[in-house]
N, C-alpha and C positions, 0 to 999 in steps of 0.2 A: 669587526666581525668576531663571534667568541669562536673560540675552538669547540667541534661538533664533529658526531658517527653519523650518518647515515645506514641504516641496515636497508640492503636492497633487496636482499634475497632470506627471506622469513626462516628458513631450514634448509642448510648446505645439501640434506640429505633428498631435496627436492629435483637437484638434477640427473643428468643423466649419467649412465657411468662413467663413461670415457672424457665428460663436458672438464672441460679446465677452470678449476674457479679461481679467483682474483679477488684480491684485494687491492682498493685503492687507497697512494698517501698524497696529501696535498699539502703545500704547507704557503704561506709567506712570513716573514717576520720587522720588515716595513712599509712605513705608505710608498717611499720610493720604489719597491719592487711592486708595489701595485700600479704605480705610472708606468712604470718601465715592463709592465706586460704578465707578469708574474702572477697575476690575481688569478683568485681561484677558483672560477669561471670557468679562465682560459684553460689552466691547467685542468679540470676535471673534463671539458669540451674535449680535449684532445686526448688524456687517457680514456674517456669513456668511446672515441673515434677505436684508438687503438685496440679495445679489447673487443667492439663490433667486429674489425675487419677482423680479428682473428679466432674469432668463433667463441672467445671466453668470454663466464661468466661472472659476473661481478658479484661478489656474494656481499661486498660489505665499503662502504669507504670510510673514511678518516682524514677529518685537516683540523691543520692545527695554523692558528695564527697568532702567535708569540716569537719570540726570540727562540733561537737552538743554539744559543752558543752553551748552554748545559744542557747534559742530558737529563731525559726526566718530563718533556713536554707531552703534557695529558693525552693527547691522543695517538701519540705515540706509543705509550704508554699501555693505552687501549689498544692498538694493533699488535702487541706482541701476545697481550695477553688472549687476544681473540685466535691467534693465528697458534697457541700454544694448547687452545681447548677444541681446534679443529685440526689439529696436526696432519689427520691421516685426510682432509677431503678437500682442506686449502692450503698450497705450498708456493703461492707466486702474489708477490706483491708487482702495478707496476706505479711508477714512480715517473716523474717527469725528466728530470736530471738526478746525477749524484747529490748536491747541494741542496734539492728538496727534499730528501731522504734523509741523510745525515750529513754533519757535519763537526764533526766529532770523532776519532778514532775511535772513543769509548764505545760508541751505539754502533758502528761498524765490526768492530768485535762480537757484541750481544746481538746484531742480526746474522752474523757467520754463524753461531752455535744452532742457528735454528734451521739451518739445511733446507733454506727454503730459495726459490730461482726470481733472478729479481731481472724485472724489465728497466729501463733508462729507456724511457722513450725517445724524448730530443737526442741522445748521443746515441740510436741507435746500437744498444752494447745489450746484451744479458748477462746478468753475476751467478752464476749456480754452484751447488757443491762438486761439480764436473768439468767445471771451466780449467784450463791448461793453468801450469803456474805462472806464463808472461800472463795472460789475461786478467791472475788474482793483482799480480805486480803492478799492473797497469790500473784498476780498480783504486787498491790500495794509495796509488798516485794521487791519483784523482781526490782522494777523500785527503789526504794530506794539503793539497793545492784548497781545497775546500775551507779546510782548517783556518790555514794562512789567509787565506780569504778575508775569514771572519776576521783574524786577530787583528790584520790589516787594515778591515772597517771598523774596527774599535778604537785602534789609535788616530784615524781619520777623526772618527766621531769625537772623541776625546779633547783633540786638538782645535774641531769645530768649537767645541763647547766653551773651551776656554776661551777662543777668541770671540764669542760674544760675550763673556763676563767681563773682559777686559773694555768693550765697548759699553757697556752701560745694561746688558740685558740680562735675567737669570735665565741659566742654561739649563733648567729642569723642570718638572711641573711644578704647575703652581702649588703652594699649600694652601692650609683651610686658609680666608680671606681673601683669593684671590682669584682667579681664573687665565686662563690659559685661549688668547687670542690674536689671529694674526694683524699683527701690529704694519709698518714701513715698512718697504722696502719684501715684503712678504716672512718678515722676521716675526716667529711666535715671540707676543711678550706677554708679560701679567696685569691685569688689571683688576681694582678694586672685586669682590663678588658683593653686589647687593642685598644677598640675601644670607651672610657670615659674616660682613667684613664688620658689620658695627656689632656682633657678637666677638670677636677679636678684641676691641676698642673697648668694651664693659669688659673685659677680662682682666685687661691691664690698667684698667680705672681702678676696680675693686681692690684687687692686689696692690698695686702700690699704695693705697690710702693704710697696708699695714694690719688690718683687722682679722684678716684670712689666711687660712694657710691653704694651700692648694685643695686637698681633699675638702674644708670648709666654704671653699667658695664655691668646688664642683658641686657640693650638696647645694648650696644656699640656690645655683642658678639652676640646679636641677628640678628643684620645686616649685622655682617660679615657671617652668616650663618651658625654657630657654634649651634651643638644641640645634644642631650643627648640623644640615643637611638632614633634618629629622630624626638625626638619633640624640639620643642623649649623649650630655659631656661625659668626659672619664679622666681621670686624674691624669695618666698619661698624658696623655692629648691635648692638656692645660699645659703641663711640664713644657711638651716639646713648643708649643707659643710662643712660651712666656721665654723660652730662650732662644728664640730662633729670631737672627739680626735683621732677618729681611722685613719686619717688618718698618724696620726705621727708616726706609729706603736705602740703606745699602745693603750686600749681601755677603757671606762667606762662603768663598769656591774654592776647591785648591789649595787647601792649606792661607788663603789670604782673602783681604778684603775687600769689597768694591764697590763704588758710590753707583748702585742703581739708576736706572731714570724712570722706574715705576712710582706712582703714588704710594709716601708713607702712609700707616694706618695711624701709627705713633710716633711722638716725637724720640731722638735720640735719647734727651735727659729722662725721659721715662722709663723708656728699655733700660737705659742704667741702671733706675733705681731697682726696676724686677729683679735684675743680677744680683745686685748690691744683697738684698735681700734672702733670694735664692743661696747666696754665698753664705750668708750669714747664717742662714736657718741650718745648711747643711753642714757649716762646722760647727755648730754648737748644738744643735740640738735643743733649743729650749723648750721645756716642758710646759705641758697648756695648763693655761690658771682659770681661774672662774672668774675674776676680778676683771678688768679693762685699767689697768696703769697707765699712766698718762704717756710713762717713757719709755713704755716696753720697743727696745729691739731698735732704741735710738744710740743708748751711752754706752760704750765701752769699757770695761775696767784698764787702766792704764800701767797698770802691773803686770797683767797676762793676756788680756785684748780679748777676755770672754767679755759677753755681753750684762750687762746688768739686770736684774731681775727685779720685778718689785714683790714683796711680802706684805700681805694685812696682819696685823696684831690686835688682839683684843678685841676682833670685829671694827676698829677704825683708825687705826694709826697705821700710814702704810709708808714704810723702810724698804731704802733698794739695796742690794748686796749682789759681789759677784757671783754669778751662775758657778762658780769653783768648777767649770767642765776642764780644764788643766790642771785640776788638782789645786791644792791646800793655797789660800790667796789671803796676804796680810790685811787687804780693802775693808774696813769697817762697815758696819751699816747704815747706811745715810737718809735722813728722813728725807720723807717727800716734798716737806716746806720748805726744802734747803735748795732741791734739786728747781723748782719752780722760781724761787726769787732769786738765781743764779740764771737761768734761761730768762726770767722776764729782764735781767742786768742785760745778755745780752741782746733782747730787741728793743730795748732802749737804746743801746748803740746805732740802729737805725734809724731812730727820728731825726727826721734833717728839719731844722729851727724856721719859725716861722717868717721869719726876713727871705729865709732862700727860696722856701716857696713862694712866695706873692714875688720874690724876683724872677721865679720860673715862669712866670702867669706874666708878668709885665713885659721882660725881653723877651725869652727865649723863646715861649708860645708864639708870640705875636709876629717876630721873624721867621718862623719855623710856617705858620701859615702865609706868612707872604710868599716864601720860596714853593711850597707845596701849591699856592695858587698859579704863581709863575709858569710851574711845571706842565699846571694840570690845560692851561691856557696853551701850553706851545703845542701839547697831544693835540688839542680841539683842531687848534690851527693845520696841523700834517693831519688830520683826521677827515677835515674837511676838504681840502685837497686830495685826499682819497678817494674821497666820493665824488666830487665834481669828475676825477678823472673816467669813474667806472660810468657816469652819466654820458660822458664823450663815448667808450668805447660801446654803449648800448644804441646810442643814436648813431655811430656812424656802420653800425650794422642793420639797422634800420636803411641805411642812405644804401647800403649796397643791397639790400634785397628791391628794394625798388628803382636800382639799377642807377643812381645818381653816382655812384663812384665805384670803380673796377674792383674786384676782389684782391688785386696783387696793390692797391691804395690802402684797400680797408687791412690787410695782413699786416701793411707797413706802421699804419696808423696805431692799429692793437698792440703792436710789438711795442713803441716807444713807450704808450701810455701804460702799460703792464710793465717794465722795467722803470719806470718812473714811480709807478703803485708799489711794489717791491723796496723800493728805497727808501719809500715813505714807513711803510711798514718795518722795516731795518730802524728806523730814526726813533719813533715811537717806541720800540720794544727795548733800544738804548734808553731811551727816558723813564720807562718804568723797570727796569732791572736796577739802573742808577738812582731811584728815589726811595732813599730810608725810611724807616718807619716811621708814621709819625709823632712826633715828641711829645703829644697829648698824653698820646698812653702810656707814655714811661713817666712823665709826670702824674699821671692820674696813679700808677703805680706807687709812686714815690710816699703818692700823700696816704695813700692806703697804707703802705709800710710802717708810716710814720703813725699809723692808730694801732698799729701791732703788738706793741707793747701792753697798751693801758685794754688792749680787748682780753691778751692774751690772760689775764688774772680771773677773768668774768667767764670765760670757758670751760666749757666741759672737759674731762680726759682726752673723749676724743678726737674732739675741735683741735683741743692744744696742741696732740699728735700730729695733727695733718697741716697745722701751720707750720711746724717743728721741720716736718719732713720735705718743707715749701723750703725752707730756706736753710737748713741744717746740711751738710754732706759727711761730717765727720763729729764727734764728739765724746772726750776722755772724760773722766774721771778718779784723780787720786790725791787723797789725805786732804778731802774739801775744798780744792782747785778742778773747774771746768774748763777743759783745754777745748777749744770748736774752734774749725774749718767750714767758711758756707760755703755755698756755689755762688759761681764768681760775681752775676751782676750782684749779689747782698755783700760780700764779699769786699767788692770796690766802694761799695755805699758808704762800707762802715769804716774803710782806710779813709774816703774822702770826708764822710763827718767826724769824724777822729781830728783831721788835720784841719776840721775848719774849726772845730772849737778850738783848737792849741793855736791856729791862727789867731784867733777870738780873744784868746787869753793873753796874747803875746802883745798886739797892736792893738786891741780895743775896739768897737764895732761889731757889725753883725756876723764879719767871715765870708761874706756873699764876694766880696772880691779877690779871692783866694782859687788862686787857680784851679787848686784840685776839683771845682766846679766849670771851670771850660769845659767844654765840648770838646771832645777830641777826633 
């Protein structure tokens, strides 16, 4: 419900002389105090009772439903201000309790200065500029005990929150991607939004392919008509995205981190690379070119750890040099043909020889689907036992409606065969959390890797880029030495084809029986 005036009374100057005008406040600032009675129904039902039986006229009301734990709540806000431009014809607020009024010393001071007589309904009490000093003391209490109140449901709240992030849930609203719905157990969680989340998903496709800088992709998607809840994107709003952890499925609470149990939108090594990225842009600053360089914002200078830059010459000769964003840098200028048949050196380190693969394809495949068959045979089997069992518990509810067996038979019967269904469903869910992936696609990987070399030379800048950035995590350069780091499955590729040629070279043969090819 938003926060709203009602004017009830069109011109204070309408009543009569002697009439008492009133203003009313109402407030809530959670759903709990709306179950718990609080809503502002009740509370206007009953001050509008109160100023019936006592002959006042309501000139005006006011509620607010937000938080008070600051002062500043809009129609509060509005009541003082109303009650400051009718000084002389409205001087009594009433109020339900202390705690719906204020709770804050701050606002309890700034209603004192305004010498107006305040009703507390439920506590029976009235606060005026004539009330004795125990009376103001006893006020004063109250609005203290108020205080404490809040501060005491804040560190409740606080303490809630954390121990759902510690359990697996985010303890806040959802952001863009996701929405906000009662999950288990009547616990709000997040789940995907249908209508952002694969707006999230092109953010961070775009962005890490390297071509964008933020502001160029908010334009790029802004043109195409692409928008978040019907507004347009805004550079901001990309920013906070692109680094916000929740969407890899885990989250950051509390200074720490926590493996979510909401659906990721992105993978982890993706989020990375945005960082990675982000990082990079924001300490270096590199200045935008009109060119598209194959290796812009891959290589490092290994001198100073700016980023390398590429320069055209002459209209076609293009040299890369460090960005000098550190100041003066010994790093010569390195042509672009250098930098290419140094990179194409290293994906040639990933072809694995063609004996290993048709060895992949003759063992490994081929056991790999007998176990994967194995597996998927024993589901069928608990699977089908599943269902035979739910066909007993429908027929023997059949047998008891038409009275062949007592209800306290059919309870018994249901109970076993639903704890037998339960364990099957336990055994099953063990079988597929225990079955790895299967080894087609990390061979069918293998052999794709294995043409990445001889494609990589036939490629565009940009191609080369995004294969670079497939399998690249780190990459120096100094005095015509390429120092790289991939990410680890190329990483291991290239320690195991390494040592299967050195095997190769040592004993002679293809290296296929070299262990750094087991399975591990």
């Amino acid at each position: 419900m938003p926060a709203r005036t009602i004017n009830v009374l069109s011109d204070p100057k309408d009543t009569a002389p002697h009439t008492i005008q009133v203003v009313l406040y109402t407030r809530v600032s959670t759903k709990d105090q709306e179950r718990e009675g609080f809503s502002i129904p009740a509370q206007l039902r009953l001050l509008r009772d109160y100023a019936a039986n006592n002959g006042f006229v309501i000139a005006q009301e006011f509620t607010d439903v937000e938080t008070a734990k600051a002062s500043g709540r809009t129609n509060f806000g509005c009541m003082l201000e109303y009650l400051k431009k009718h000084r002389a014809a409205c001087r009594t607020i009433l109020a339900e309790k202390t705690d719906r009024l204020y709770r804050n010393p701050k606002d309890w001071v700034t209603l004192d200065g305004f010498n107006v007589d305040i009703h507390f309904v439920k506590e029976n009490e009235v606060a005026s500029p004539n009330s004795r000093s125990s009376e103001k003391l006893m006020q004063g209490i109250r609005v203290l005990m108020a205080k404490q109140y809040i501060d005491n449901l804040s560190e409740e709240a606080k303490k809630g929150m954390q121990e759902k992030a510690r359990s697996g849930f985010y303890p806040s609203f959802a952001p863009a991607g996701y929405l906000n719905v009662d999950g288990p157990g009547g616990k709000r969680v997040i789940v995907p939004d249908p209508s952002t989340a694969l707006v999230v998903v092109e953010l961070y496709n775009r962005f890490v392919a390297g071509r964008h800088s933020i502001r160029a992709l908010v334009a790029e998607l802004n043109a195409e008509g692409v928008t978040m809840h019907g507004r347009k994107l805004c550079s901001s709003l990309v920013h906070q995205i692109l680094r916000k952890r929740l969407y890899t499925g885990d989250f950051d609470w509390g200074g720490a981190t926590y493996e979510g149990s909401h659906e990721p939108l992105v993978t982890r090594e993706c989020w990375q690379r945005a960082q990675a990225l982000l990082d990079t842009r924001a300490k270096n600053k590199t200045r935008k070119v009109k060119h598209d360089f194959a290796f812009t914002g891959l290589v490092h200078c290994a001198h100073c750890n700016c980023l390398l830059v590429g320069d055209l010459k002459k209209g076609k000769y293009t040299y890369y040099r460090c960005s000098h964003n550190r100041g003066k840098c010994p790093e010569p200028y390195t042509r672009e043909e250098v930098l290419t048949r140094e990179f194409g050196n290293l994906l040639g380190e990933l072809v694995i020889p063609k004996p290993i693969l048709d060895w992949l394809d003759e063992a490994v495949l081929t056991s790999d689907r007998t176990e994967l068959a194995t597996r998927a045979q024993s589901i069928k089997k608990l699977q089908t036992r599943h269902d035979q069992l739910q066909v007993l518990i429908e027929k023997a509810y059949v047998d008891k409606l038409e009275e062949r067996i007592n209800e306290e038979l059919f309870d018994k019967l249901s109970a076993t065969r639903r704890q037998e269904q339960e364990g099957l469903r336990r055994k099953i869910q063990e079988i597929q959390n225990a079955t790895p992936a299967p080894i087609e696609q990390a061979v069918n990987t293998l052999r794709l890797t294995s043409q990445a070399s001889e494609l990589f030379l036939q490629q565009s800048a940009e191609e080369q880029r995004r294969l670079l950035q497939v399998v690249v995590e780190q990459a120096s350069w100094q005095n015509g030495v390429l120092q790289t780091k991939l990410f680890e499955p190329f990483e291991i590729l290239r320690h195991s084809n390494l040592e299967s040629h050195r095997k190769e070279n040592e004993n002679g043969g293809s290296g296929r029986d070299s262990k750094v090819w087991l399975l591990r």
